[in-house]
N, C-alpha and C positions, 0 to 999 in steps of 0.2 A: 267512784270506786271502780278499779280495774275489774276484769272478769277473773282473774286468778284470784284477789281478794273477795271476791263474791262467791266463790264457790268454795274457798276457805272458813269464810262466814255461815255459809250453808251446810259443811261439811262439818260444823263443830256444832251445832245445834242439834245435829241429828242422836249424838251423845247424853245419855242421861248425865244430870250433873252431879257432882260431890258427892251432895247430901243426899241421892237419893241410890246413887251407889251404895253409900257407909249404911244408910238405913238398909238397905238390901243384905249387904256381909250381914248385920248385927241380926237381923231375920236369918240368916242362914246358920249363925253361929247358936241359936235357941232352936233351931228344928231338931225335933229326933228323928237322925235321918242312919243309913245303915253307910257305915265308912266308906264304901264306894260311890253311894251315891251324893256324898255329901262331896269328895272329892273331886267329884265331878260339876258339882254345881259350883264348887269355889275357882274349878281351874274355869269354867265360862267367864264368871266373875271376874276374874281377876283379868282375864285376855278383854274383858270387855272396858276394864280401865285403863289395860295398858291402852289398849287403842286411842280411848279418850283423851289420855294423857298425849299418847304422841300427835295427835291432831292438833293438841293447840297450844304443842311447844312456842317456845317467842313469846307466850304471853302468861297472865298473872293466873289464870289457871290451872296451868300445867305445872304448877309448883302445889296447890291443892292436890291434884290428883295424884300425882307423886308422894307427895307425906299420905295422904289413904294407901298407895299401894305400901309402902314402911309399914304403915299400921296392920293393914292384913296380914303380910309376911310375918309380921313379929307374934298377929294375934293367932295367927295359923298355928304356925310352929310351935307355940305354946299350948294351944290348944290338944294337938297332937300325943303333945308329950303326956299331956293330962289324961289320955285316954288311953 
């Protein structure tokens, strides 16, 4: 393994994965939290997947992380309106 694939390898492990992202939104989405601060902890969330996501584009992951960030956007928005 070259050194650019090794630290590609290293750089996508340091990533919480899928399910424990999704497990995190759906924790987020049951806290009673006060609209700003819930805002705030979705937009971390959410920058902390994109990231995930764009580290390990090229591969079968990053299509995971990609349908979770769909899912938050759609469950956000909805949620939103709810309120």
């Amino acid at each position: 393994m070259n050194h650019f694939a090794k630290s590609m390898s290293v750089h996508s492990q340091m990533h919480r994965s899928v399910e424990e992202l999704s497990f995190a939104f759906v924790v987020l989405l049951n806290q009673p939290l006060a609209r700003l601060e819930a805002a705030n902890r979705f937009e971390r969330l959410w920058n902390e997947t994109n990231e995930a996501a764009s580290a390990s584009l090229g591969t079968e992951r990053a299509v995971s992380y990609i349908a979770l960030l769909k899912d938050m956007d759609m469950r956000w928005r909805r949620l939103r309106v709810l309120s």
